[in-house]
C-alpha positions in Angstrom: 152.2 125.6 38.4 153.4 124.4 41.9 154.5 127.9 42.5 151.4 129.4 41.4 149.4 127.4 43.5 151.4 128.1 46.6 151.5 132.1 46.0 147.1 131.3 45.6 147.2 129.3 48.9 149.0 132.5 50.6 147.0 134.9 49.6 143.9 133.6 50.1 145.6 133.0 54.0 146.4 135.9 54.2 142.9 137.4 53.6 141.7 135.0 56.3 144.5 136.1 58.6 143.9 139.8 58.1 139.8 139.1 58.5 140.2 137.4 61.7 142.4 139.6 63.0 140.8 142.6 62.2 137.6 141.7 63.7 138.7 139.6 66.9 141.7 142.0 67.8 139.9 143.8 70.4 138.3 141.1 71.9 141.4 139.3 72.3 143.8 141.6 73.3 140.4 141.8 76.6 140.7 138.6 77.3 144.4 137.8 76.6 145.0 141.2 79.2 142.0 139.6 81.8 144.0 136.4 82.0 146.9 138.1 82.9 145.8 139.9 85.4 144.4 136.5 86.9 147.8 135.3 86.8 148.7 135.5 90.3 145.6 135.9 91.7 146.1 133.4 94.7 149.2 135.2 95.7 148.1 138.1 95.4 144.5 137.3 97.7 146.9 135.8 99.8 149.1 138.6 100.3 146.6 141.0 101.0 144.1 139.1 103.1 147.3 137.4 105.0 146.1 139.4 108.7 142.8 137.3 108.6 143.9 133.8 106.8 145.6 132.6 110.2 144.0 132.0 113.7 146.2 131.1 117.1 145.8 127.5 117.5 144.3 126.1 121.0 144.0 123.0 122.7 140.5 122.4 122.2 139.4 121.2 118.8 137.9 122.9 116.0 134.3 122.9 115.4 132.5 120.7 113.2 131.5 122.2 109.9 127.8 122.3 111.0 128.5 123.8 114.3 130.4 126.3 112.8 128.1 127.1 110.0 125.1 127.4 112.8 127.1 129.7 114.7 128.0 132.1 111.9 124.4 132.2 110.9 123.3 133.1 114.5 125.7 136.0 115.3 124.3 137.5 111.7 122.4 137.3 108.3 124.9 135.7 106.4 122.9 133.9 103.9 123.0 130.5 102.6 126.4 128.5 102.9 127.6 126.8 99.6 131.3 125.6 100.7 133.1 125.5 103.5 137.1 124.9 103.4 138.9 123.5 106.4 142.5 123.1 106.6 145.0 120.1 109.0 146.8 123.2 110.0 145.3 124.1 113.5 146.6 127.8 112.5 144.2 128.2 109.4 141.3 130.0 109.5 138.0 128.4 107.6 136.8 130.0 104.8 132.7 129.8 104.2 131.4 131.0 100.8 128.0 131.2 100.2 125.5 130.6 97.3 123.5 133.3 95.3 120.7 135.4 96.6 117.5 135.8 94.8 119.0 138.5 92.7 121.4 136.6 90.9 124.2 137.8 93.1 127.4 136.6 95.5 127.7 137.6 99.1 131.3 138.1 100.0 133.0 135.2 101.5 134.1 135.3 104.9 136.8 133.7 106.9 135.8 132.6 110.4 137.9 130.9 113.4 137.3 127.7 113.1 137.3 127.9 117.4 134.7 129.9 118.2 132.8 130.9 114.6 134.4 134.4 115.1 134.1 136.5 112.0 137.8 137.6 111.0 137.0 139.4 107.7 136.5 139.2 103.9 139.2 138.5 101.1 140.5 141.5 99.6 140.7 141.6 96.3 137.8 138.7 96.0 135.1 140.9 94.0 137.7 142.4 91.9 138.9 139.2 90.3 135.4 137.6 90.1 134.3 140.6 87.6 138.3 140.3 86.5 137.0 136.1 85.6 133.7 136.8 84.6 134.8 138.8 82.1 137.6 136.6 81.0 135.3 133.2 80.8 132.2 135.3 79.5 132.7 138.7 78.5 130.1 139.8 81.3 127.1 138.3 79.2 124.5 137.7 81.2 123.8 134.0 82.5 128.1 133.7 82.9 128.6 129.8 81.9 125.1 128.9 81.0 124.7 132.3 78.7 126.1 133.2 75.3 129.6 134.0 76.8 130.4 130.8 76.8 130.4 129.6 73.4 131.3 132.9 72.1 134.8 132.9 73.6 135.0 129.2 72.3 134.5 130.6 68.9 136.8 133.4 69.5 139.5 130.6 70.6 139.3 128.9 67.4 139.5 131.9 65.5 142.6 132.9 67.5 144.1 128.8 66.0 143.5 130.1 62.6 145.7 133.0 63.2 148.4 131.4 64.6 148.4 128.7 61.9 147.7 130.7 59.1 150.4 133.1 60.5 152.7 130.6 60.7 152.6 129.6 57.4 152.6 133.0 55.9 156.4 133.6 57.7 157.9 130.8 56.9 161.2 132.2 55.7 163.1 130.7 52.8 165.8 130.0 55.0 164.1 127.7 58.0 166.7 126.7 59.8 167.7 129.8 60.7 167.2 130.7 64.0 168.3 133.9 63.3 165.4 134.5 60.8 162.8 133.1 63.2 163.8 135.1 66.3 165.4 138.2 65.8 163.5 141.1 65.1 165.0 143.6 62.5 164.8 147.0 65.0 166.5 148.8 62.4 163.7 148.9 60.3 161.0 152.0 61.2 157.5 152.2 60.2 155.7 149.5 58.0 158.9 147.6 58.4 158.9 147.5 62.1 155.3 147.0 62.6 155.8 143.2 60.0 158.9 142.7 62.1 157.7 143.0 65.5 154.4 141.2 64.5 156.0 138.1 62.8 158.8 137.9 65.3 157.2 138.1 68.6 154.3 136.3 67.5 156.8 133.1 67.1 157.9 133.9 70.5 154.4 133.4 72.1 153.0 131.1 69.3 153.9 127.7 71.8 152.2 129.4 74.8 149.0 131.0 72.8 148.3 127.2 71.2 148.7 126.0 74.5 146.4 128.7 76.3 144.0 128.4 73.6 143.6 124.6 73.3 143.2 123.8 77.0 140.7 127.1 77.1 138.3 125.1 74.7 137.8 122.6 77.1 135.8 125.0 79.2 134.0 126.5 76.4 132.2 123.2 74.4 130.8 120.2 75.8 131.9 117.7 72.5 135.4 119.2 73.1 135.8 118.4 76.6 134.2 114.9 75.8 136.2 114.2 73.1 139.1 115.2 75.0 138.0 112.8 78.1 137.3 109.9 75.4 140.8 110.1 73.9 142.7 110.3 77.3 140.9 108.5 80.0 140.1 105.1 80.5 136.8 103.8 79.3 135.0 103.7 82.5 136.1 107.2 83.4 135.7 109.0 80.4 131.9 107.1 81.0 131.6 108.4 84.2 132.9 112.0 83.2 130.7 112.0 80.0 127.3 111.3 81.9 124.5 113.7 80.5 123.7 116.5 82.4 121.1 116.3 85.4 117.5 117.3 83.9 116.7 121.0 85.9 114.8 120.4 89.0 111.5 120.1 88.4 109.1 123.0 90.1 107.8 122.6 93.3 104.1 122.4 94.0 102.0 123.6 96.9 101.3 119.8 98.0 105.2 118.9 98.0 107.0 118.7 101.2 110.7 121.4 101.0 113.7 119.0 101.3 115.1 119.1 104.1 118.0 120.7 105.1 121.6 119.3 104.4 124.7 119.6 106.6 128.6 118.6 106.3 128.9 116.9 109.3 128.2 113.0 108.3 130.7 113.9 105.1 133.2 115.3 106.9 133.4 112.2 109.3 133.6 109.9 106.2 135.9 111.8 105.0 138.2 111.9 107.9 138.7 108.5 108.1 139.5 107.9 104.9 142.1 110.5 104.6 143.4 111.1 108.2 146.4 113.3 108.3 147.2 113.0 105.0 145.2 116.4 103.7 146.8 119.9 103.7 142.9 121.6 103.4 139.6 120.4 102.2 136.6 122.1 100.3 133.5 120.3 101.2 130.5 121.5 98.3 127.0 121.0 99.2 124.7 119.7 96.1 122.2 122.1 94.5 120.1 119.0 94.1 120.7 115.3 95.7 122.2 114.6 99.3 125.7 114.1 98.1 128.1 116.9 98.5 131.4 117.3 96.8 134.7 117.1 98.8 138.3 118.2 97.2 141.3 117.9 98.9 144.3 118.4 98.6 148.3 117.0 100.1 150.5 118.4 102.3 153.1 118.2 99.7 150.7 119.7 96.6 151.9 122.9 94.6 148.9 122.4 92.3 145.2 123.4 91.6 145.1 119.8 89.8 147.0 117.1 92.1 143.8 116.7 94.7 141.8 114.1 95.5 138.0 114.0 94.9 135.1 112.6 97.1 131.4 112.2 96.8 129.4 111.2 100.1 126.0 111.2 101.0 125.4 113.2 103.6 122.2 111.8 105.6 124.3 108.5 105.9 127.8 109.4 105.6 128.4 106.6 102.8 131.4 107.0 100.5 129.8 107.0 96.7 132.8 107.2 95.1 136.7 108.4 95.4 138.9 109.8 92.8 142.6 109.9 93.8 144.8 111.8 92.1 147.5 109.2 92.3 145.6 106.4 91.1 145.3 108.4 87.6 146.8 107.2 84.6 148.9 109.5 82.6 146.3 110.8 80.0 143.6 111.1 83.0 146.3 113.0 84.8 146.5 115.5 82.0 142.9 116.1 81.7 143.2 117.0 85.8 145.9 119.4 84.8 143.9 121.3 82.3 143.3 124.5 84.0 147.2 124.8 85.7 148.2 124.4 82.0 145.6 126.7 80.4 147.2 129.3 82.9 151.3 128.0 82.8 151.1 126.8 86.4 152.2 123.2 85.5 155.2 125.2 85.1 155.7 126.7 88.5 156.0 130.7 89.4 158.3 130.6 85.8 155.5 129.3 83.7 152.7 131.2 85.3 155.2 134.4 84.7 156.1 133.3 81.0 152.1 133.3 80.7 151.5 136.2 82.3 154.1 137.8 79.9 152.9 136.4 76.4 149.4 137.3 77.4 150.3 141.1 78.2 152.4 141.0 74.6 148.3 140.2 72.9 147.5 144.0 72.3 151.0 144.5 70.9 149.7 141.9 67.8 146.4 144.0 67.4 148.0 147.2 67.4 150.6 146.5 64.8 148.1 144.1 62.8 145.6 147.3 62.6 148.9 149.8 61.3 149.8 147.2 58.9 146.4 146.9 57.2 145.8 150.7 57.3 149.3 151.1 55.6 148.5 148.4 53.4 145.3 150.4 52.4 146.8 153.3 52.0 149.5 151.6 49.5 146.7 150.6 47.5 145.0 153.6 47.1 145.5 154.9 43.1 146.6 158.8 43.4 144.6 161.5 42.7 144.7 163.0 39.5 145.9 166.9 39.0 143.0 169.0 39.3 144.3 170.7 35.8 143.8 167.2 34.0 140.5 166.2 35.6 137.3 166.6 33.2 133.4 167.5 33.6 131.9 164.6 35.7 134.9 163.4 37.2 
């Protein structure tokens, strides 16, 4: 009976395997090759736009943020600024990015000497790798995180955890301690053979990093997730400050009502500069879409990592300091929510990791292509043989 029930359990995971393989293959082998691509995508920015990154430093000191923003916008139409990031390194150029136009889209972003507001150049590579993300995050469904493209790679996430469990399960050799049975591939084999071999094999390679890539990539696809997430790891007055419904849109503006008036960095940036000093390596100050408080991330002199930066909020009509978010003040479990994204992409891992990802993510169509031979095979295995024509009768 045991038996029985085990060889009913199988098959009916196998059905579920084969299903959700069959009908997600393509879509993941897109996404799984779009995040690879991604990989290195700072280095490789870097490396290309490295003649217009870097400025000779002078005696005099930089501009402020709003002088230097008032200056760019003078010498041309540049559009609204978003962000400007600012750097300890008197060698650094600034880099301004700006916020959407009334069509929807992105102006380049520029970097400017943070002397004299001179225009150096744009980041090669920049538009490449935002279609590169959008299409990663979104599938290039319009409305990009507020659209259907969230949710539906969310969805396509979990259907990826039920093929890696369900595949598991199905391999599970008689002999488990083996290590010869769970990592060698039989390249002996050819056809049918091959193709279960190479599929089972290399897909326990990869299986640690795809659960990894696939559980951290949830947290940007559902709100409950990342909640639930925040509630389980952080302290109960940070997962309540994290957790904090969303900000009602902004309500339309009438004829009577006076425009807000304009915001600038300045007053933040002060703030800001007292209560770091020296300490940062480069800044991004965010201004708000809504509110006077803008958004300022920085990070060490000594940080490797996307994640290990500090986070400010300050108004910015009177330079108050609303609230700061040190990375080193973080307990464990609130660390590992900050470190999300540099383990969604093996980065917690140094170069090596981000390479290992990179790798296992390249290795995603191999698992489509030889999922789709073994289910035609399998079909064609099934299929009864034709009768001679000598022994066929009227009708048939």
């Amino acid at each position: 009976m045991t038996v029985r029930i085990g060889h009913t359990v199988k098959a009916v995971l196998f059905q579920v395997h084969s299903i959700a393989g069959l009908v997600l293959a393509l879509v993941l082998a897109l996404i799984a090759l779009t995040g690879a691509i991604m990989s290195f995508e700072d280095e490789i920015v870097d490396q290309l736009s490295a003649g217009i990154m870097q400025v000779a430093p002078r005696q005099i000191p930089a501009l402020m943020p709003d002088a230097l923003v008032a200056r760019l916008q003078a010498a041309q139409d540049v559009g609204k600024v978003s962000a400007v990031t600012l750097s300890s390194d008197p060698a650094a150029a600034a880099h301004v990015r700006f916020a959407r136009d009334e069509s929807g889209g992105r102006p380049a972003s520029l970097f400017v000497d943070p002397y004299d507001a001179r225009v150096l150049g744009s980041p090669r590579g920049e538009a490449f790798f935002a279609t590169v993300r959008r299409l990663h995050r979104w599938l290039l469904i319009p409305g990009d995180g507020k659209g259907w493209g969230r949710p539906i790679t969310g969805t396509i996430a979990f259907g990826l955890i039920v093929m890696l469990v369900s595949g598991l399960v199905l391999r599970w050799p008689r002999r488990a301690g083996s290590v010869k049975m769970w990592l060698k591939p039989n390249l002996g084999l050819s056809g049918r053979g091959l193709h279960r071999s190479l599929h089972a094999v290399i897909g326990t390679w990869v299986l640690p990093i795809y659960l990894a890539m696939t559980l951290t990539g949830l947290y940007f696809s559902f709100e409950w997730y990342k909640d639930g997430v925040t509630w389980l790891l952080a302290r109960p007055h940070a997962a309540a400050g994290k957790m904090q419904p969303k900000m009602p849109a902004k309500p339309p503006r009438t004829a009577s009502s006076e425009p807000a008036p304009p915001i600038g960095f300045d007053q933040a940036w002060t703030t800001f500069q007292r209560e770091e000093g020296d300490r940062f390596s480069k800044a991004l100050l965010t201004l708000p879409a809504q509110g006077t408080t803008i958004r300022i991330r920085s990070w060490g002199k000594a940080s490797l990592l996307e994640t290990t930066r500090d986070e400010f909020r300050i108004d910015a009509v009177t330079g108050r300091l609303v609230s700061a978010e040190r990375y080193a003040d973080k307990t464990f479990g609130e660390k590992i929510i900050a470190a999300i994204y540099d383990v969604h992409r093996g980065a917690i891992l140094g170069w090596p990791g981000k390479l290992a990802f990179m790798m296992a993510a390249v290795l995603m169509p191999l698992f489509s292509v030889t999922g789709i031979l073994l289910y035609l095979s399998r079909r064609k295995l099934r299929r009864p043989a034709q009768p001679p024509l000598g022994q066929l009768v009227p009708g048939e």
